[in-house]
ROKEDREN-997625 format. One line per field, with one value per residue (C-alpha): residue in three letters; x negated, y negated, z negated; residue number from 1. Coordinates in nm, 4 decimals. Layout:
residu ALA; ...
east X; ...
north Y; ...
up Z; ...
num NUM; ...
***
This chain:
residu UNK; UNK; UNK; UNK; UNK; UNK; UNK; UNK; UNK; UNK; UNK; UNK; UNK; UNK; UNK; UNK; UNK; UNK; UNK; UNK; UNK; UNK; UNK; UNK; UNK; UNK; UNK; UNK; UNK; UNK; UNK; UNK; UNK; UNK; UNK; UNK; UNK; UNK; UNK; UNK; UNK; UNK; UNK; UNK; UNK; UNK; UNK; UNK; UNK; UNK; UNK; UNK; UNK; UNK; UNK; UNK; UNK; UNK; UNK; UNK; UNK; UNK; UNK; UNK; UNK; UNK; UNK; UNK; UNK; UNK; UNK; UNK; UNK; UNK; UNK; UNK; UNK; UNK; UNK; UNK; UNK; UNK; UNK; UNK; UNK; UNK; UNK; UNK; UNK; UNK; UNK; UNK; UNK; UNK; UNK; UNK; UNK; UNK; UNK; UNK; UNK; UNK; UNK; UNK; UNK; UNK; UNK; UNK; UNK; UNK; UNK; UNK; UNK; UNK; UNK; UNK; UNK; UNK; UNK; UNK; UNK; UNK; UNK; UNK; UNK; UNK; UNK; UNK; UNK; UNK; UNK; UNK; UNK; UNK; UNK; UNK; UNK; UNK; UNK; UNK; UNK; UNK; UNK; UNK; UNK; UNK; UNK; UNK; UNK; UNK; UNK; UNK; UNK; UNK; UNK; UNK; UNK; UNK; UNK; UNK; UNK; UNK; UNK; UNK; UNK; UNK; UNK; UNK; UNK; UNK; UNK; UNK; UNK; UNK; UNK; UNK; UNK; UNK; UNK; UNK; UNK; UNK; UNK; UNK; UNK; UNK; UNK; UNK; UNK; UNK; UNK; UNK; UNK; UNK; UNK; UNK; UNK; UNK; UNK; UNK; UNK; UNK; UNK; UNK; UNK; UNK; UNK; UNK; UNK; UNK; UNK; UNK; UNK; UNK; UNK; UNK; UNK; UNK; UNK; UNK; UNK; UNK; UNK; UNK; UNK; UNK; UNK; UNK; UNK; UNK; UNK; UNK; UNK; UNK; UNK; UNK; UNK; UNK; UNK; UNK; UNK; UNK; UNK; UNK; UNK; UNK; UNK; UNK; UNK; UNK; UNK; UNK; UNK; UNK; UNK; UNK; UNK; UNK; UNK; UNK; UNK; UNK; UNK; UNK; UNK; UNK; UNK; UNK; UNK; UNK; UNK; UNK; UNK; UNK; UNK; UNK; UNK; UNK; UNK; UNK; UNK; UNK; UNK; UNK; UNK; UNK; UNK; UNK; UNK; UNK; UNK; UNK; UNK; UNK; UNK; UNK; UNK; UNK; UNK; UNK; UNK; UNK; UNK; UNK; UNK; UNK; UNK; UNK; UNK; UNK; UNK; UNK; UNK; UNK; UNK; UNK; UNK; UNK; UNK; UNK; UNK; UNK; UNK; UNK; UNK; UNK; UNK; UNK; UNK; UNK; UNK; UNK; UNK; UNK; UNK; UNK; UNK; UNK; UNK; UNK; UNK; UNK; UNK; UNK; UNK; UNK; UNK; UNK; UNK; UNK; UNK; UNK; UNK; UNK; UNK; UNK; UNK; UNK; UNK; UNK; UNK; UNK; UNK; UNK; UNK; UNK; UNK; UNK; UNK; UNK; UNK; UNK; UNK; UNK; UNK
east 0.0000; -0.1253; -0.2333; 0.0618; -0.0143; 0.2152; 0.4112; 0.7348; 0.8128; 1.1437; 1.1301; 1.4489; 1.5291; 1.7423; 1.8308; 1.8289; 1.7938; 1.6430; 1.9572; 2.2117; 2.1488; 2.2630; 2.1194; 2.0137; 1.7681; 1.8062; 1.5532; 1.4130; 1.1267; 0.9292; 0.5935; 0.4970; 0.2576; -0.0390; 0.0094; 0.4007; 0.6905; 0.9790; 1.2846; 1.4574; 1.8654; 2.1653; 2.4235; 2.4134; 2.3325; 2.1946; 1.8856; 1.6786; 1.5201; 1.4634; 1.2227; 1.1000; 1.0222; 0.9065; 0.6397; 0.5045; 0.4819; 0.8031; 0.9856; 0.8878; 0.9463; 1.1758; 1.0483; 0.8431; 0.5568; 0.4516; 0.0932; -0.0699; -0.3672; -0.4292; -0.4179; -0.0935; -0.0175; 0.3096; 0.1424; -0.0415; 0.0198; 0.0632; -0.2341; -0.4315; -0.2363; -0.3316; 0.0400; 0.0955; 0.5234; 0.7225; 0.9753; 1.3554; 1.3674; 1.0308; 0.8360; 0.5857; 0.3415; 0.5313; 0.2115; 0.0385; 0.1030; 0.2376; -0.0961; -0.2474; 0.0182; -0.0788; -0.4200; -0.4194; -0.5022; -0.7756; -0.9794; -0.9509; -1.1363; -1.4025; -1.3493; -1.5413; -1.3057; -1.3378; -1.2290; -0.9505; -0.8583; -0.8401; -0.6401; -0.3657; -0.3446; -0.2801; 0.0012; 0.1590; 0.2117; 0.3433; 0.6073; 0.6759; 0.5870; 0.2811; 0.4348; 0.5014; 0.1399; 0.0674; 0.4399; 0.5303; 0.7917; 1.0366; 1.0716; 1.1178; 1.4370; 1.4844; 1.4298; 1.0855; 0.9740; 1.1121; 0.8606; 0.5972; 0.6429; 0.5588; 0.2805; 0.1014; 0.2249; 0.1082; -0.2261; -0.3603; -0.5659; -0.3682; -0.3085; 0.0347; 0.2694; 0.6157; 0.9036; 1.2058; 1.5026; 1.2140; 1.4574; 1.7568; 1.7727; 1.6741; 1.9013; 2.0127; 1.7725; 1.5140; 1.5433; 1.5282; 1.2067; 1.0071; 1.1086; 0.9023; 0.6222; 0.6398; 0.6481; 0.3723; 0.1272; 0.1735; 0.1245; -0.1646; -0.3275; -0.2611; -0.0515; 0.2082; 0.5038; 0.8207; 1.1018; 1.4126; 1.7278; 2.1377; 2.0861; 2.0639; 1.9784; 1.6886; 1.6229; 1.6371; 1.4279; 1.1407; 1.1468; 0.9892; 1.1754; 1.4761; 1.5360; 1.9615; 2.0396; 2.3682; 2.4528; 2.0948; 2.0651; 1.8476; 2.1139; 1.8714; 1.4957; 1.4417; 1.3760; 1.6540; 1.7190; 1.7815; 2.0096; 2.2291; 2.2439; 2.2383; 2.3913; 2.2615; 2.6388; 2.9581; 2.8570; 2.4927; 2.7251; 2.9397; 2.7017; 2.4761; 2.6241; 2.8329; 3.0769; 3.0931; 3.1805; 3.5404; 3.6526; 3.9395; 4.0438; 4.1391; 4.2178; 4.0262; 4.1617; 4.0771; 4.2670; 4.0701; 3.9328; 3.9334; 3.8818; 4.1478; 4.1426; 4.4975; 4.4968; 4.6845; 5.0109; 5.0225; 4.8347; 4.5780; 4.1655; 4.1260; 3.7780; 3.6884; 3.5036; 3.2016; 3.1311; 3.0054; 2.7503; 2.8715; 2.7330; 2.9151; 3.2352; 3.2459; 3.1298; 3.4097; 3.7094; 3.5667; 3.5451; 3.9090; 3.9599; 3.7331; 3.6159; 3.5427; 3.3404; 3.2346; 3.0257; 3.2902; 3.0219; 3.0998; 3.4957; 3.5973; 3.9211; 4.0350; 4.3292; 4.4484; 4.3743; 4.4841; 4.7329; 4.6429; 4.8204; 4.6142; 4.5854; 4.3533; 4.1095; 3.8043; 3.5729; 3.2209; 3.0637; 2.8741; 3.1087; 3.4928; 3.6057; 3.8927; 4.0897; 4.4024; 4.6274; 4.5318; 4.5542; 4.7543; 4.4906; 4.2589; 4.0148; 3.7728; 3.5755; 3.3370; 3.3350; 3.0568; 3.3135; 3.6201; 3.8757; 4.2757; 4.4648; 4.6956; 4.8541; 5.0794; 4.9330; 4.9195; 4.6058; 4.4444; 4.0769; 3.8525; 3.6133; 3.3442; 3.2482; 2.8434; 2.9523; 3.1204; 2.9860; 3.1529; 3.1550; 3.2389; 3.5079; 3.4758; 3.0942; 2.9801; 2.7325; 2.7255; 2.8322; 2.7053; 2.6340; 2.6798; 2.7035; 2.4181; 2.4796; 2.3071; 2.0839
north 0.0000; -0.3529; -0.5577; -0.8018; -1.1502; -1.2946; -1.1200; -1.2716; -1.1182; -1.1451; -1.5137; -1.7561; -2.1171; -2.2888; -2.6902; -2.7823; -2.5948; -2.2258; -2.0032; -2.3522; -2.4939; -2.4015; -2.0739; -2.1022; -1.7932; -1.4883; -1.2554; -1.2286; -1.0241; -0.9541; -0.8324; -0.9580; -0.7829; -0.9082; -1.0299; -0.9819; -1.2343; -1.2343; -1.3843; -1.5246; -1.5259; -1.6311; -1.9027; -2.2304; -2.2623; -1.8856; -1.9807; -1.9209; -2.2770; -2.3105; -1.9729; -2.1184; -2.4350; -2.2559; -2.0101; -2.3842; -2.5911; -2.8021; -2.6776; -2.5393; -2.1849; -2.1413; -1.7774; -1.5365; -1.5418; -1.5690; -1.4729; -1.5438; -1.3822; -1.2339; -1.5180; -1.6806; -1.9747; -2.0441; -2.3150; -2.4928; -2.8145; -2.7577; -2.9004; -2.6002; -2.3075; -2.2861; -2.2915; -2.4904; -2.5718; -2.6848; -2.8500; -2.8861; -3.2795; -3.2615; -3.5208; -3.6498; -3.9953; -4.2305; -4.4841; -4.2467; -4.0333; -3.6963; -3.5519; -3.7177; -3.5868; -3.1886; -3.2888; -3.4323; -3.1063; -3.0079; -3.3663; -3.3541; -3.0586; -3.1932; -3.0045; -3.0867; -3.3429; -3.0938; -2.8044; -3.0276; -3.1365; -2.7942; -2.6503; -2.9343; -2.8992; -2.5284; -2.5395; -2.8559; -2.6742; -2.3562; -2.5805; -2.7836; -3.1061; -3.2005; -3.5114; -3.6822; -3.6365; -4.0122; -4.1044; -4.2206; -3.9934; -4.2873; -4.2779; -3.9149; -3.7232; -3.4774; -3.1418; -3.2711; -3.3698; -3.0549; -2.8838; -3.1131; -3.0464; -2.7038; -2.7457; -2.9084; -2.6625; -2.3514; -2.4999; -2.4940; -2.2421; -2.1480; -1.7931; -1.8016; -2.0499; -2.1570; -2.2491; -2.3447; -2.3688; -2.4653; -2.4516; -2.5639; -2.8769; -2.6798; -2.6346; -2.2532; -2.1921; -2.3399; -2.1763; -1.8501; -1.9288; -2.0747; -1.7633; -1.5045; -1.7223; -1.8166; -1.4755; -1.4073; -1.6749; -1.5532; -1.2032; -1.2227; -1.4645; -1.2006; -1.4915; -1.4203; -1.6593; -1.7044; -1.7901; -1.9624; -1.9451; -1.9085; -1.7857; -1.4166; -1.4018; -1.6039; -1.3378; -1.0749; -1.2186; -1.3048; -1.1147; -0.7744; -0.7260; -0.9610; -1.0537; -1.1280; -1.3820; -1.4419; -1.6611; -1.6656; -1.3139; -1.0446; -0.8445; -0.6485; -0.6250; -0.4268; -0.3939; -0.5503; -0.2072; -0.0711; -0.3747; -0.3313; 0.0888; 0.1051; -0.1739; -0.1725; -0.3511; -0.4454; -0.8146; -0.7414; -0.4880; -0.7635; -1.0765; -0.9191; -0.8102; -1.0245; -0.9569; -0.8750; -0.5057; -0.4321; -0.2907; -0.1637; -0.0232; 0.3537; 0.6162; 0.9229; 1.2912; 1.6581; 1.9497; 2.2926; 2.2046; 1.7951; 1.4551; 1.2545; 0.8683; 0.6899; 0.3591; 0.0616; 0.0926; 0.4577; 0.5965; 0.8529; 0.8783; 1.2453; 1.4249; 1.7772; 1.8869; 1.9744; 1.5981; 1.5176; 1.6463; 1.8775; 1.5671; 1.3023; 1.4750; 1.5162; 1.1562; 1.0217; 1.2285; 1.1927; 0.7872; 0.8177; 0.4357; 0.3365; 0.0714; 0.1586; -0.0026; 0.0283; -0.1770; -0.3183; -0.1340; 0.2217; 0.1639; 0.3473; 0.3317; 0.6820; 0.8406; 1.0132; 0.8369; 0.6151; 0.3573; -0.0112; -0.2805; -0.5220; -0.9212; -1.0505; -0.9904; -1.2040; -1.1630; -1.3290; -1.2474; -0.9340; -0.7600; -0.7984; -0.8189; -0.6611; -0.7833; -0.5209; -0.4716; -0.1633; -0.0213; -0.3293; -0.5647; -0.6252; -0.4311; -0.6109; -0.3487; -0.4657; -0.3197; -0.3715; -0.3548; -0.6106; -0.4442; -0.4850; -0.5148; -0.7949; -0.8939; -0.6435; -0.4032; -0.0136; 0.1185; 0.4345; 0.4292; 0.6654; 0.6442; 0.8735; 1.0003; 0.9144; 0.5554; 0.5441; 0.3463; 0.3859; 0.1562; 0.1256; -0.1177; -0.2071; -0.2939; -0.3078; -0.0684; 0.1369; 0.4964; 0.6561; 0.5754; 0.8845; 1.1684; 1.0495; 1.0008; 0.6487; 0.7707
up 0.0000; 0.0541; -0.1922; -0.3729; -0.2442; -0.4744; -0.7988; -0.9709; -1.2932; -1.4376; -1.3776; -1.4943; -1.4366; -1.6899; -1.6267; -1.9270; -2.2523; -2.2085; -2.2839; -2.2869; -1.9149; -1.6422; -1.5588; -1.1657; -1.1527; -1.3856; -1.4443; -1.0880; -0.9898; -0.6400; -0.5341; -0.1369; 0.0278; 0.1517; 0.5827; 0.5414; 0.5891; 0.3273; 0.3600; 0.0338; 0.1774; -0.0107; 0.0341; -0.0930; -0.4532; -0.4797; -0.6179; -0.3072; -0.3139; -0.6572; -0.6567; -0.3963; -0.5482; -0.8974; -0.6159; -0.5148; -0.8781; -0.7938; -1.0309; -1.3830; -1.4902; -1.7924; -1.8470; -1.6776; -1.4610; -1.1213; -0.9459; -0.6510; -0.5399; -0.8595; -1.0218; -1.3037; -1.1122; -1.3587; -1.5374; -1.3117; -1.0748; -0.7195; -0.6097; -0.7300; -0.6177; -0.3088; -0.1188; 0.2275; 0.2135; 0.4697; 0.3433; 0.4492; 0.3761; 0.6167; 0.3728; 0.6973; 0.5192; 0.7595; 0.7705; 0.9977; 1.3557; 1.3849; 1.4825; 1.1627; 0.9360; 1.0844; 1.0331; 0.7093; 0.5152; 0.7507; 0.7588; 0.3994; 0.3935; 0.5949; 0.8839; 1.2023; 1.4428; 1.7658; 1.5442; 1.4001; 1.7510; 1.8874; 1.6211; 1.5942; 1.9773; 1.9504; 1.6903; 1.8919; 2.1790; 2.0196; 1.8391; 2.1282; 1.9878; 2.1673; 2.3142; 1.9901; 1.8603; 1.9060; 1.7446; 1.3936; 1.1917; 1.2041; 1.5907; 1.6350; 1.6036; 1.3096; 1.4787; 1.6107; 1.2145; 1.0922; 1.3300; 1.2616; 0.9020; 0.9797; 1.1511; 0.9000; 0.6808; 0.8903; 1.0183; 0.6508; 0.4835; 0.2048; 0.0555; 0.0440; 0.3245; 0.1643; 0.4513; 0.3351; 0.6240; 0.8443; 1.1701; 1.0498; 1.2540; 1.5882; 1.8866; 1.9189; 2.2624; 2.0830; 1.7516; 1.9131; 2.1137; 1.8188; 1.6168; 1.7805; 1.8392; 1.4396; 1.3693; 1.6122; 1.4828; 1.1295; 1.1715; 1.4189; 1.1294; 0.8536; 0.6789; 0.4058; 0.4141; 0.1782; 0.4209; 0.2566; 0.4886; 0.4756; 0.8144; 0.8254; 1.2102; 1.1316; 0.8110; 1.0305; 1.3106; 1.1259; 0.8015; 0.7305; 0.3924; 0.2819; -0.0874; -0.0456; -0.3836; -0.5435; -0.8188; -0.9277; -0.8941; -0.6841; -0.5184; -0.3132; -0.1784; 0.1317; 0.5177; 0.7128; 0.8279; 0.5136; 0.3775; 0.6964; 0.6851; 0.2808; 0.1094; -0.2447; -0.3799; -0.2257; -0.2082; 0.0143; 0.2128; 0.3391; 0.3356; 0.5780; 0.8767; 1.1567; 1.2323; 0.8157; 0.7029; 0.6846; 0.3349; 0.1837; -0.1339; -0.1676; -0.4119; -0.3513; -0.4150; -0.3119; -0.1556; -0.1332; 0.2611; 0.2700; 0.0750; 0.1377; 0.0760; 0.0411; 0.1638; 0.0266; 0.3204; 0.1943; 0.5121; 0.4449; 0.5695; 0.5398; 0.5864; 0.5901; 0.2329; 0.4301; 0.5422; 0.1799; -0.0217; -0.3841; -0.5841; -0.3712; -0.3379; -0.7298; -0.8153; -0.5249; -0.7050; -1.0591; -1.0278; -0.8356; -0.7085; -0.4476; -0.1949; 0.1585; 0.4315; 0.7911; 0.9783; 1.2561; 1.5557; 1.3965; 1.4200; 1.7537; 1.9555; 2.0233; 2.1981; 1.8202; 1.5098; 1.2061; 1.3266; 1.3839; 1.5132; 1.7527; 1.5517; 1.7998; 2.0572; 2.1876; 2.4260; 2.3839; 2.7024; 2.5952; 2.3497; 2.2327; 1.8805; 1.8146; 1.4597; 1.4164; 1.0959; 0.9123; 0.5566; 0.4486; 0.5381; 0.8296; 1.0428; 1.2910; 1.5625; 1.8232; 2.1590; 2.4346; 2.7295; 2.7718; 2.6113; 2.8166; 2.4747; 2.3995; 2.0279; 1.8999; 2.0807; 1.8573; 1.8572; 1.7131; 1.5044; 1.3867; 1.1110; 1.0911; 0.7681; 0.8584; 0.8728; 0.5211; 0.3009; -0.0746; -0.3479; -0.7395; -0.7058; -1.0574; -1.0481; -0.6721; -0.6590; -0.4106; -0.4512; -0.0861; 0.2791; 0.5128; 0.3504; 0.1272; -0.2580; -0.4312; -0.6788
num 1; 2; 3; 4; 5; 6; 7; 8; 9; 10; 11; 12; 13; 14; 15; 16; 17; 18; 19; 20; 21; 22; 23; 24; 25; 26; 27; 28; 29; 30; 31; 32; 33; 34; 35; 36; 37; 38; 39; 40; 41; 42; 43; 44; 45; 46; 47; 48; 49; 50; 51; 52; 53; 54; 55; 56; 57; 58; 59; 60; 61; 62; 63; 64; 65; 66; 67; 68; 69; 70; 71; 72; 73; 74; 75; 76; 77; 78; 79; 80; 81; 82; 83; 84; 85; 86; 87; 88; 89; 90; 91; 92; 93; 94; 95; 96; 97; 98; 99; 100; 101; 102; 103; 104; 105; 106; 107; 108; 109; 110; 111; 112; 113; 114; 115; 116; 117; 118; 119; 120; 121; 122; 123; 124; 125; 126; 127; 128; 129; 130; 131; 132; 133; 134; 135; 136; 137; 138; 139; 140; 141; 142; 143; 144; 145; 146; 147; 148; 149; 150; 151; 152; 153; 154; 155; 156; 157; 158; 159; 160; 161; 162; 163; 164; 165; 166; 167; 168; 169; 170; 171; 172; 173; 174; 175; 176; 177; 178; 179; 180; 181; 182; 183; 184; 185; 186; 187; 188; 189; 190; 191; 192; 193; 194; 195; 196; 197; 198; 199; 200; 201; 202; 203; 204; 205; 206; 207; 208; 209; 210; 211; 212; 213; 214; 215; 216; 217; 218; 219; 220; 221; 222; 223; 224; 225; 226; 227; 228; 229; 230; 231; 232; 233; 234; 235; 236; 237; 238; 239; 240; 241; 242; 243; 244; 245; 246; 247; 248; 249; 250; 251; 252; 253; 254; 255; 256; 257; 258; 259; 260; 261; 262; 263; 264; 265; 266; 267; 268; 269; 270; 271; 272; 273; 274; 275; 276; 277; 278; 279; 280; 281; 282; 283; 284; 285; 286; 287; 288; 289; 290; 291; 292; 293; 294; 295; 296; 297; 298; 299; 300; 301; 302; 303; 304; 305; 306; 307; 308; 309; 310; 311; 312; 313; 314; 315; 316; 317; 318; 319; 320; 321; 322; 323; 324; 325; 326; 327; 328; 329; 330; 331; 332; 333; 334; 335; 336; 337; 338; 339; 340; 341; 342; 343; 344; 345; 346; 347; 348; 349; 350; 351; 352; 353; 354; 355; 356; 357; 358; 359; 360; 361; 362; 363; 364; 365; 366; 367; 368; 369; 370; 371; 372; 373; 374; 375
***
């Protein structure tokens, strides 16, 4: 395994009072590898930006610790640990150019001026920004100082490089350009960046594992993969994902050949015994009550099937998304090919058991995906 670049250990942030204020981060920990690229996701108010802000010395840690590079930076300014942040308010010194404010970190360093040249003229034209190099902040728009805020931020040597929302003013096109060469430019470098975004295209894009935040929480910490195919809770299962996972509550019961699920209209989901581990099928009937979800891309239209009744249909251009009344509440399933249905239109789905994901409806957690029991 690589070596931790930098370790959180059950850090909090109170404002105000330890134990009184208001709690923003509770007992979060992390190790990030050395060379990878984490995203910190959540929506607003999560707590993303203040452990991100804590990781740089902006903010104070109430308990806890945090290293980098071996070292306990929790207690020191952050001058002398050794982070390069991008910042969403872009903070450019508006007395000088755009190509001085990338610079500054590198002349203060008392690099040579050709190497400073060539390296300022490298990350320019990566980010797209080499025409402004001569401008002031004030005269350029805010997408251009967002990426010339990261540019000074990622042309620095620093052991650890701190973005938060560092595309959030970008056009779409452009967004997904700069993306892959971020990502590119990082890894080929060996850097190891803390990426702070509500954006979970942009998690999944750049990140190698994803740390998804909720009320000041860490809901999970894994590959992108593994947050979209096992869900650790109810609430990752159907923040990540777009269109989001459908769920649906059910009560679960046995017969001597199936496991039947009774939905809230009184229609049954009914699934041979065999589909289900011993373990699973005993936790599913012993805990009774259950939530269900499928990802809306394993929902399939079939000739037989549980009824639904068409809401909606749309298509984007590459796929339709198909919204249709079932089990008392809603279904959406996506579909690669136009789909000829029209509202009120009865359809017939099929859920395989492989795509079930189960959950403890009174805690979150999740109880299986597949056929595979949550240990």
């Amino acid at each position: 395994m690589s070596e931790a670049m930098l370790e959180i250990s059950n850090v909090d942030k109170f404002y105000g009072p330890i134990d009184v204020g208001v709690h923003a981060v509770k007992n979060v920990s992390l190790d990030v590898a050395r060379g990878d690229i984490i995203a910190l996701l959540g929506s607003s108010g999560c707590g993303k930006t203040s452990t991100l802000r804590m990781i740089a010395g902006f903010e104070e840690v109430s308990r806890g610790s945090i290293s980098i590079a071996g070292r306990e930076v929790q207690t020191l300014p952050p001058v002398k640990r050794n982070v390069a942040m991008a910042f969403e308010g872009y903070s450019l010194y508006p007395t000088v150019t755009v190509r001085d404010n990338i610079a500054f970190a590198l002349k203060s360093s008392g690099r040579p001026a050709a190497e400073i040249a060539e390296k300022v003229a490298e990350i320019a034209e990566m980010l797209e920004i080499t025409d402004i190099l001569e401008r002031f902040p004030s005269s350029i728009s805010g997408g251009q100082q967002q990426r010339a805020s990261l540019a000074r931020a990622l042309i620095r040597d620093a052991d650890l490089y701190l973005l938060d929302e560092p595309m959030g003013q970008l056009e779409p096109q452009l967004r997904t350009l700069l993306r892959g060469r971020i990502k590119y430019y990082i890894k080929e470098r060996g850097l190891t960046a803390i990426l702070v975004t509500h954006d979970q295209t942009e998690a999944n894009a750049l990140a190698d594992k994803i740390a998804v935040m909720e009320d000041g929480e860490m809901q999970q910490y894994a590959s992108p993969e593994e947050i979209k195919d096992a869900p650790a809770n109810l609430f990752t299962g159907t923040f990540v994902g777009e269109p989001p996972m459908n769920v649906f509550p059910a009560q679960a019961t046995a017969s001597d050949k199936a496991l039947v699920f009774a939905l809230q209209d009184g229609s049954e989901l009914s699934f041979p015994k065999s589909s289900f581990a011993a373990a699973l099928h005993d936790r599913i009937v012993g805990l009774g009550k259950v939530t269900l979800g499928v990802r809306p891309y394993a929902v399939h239209r079939k000739e037989t099937g549980a009824a639904a009744r068409v809401l909606a249909n749309q298509w984007l251009g590459d796929q339709s998304h198909i919204a249709a009344e079932f089990a008392g509440g809603a279904l959406v399933l996506v579909e690669h090919d136009r789909a000829d249905l029209a509202e009120g239109d009865q359809i017939a789905v099929q859920l395989d058991p492989d795509d079930l994901h189960i959950f403890d409806p009174q805690t979150g957690a999740a109880i299986s995906h597949g056929a595979s029991l949550v240990r």
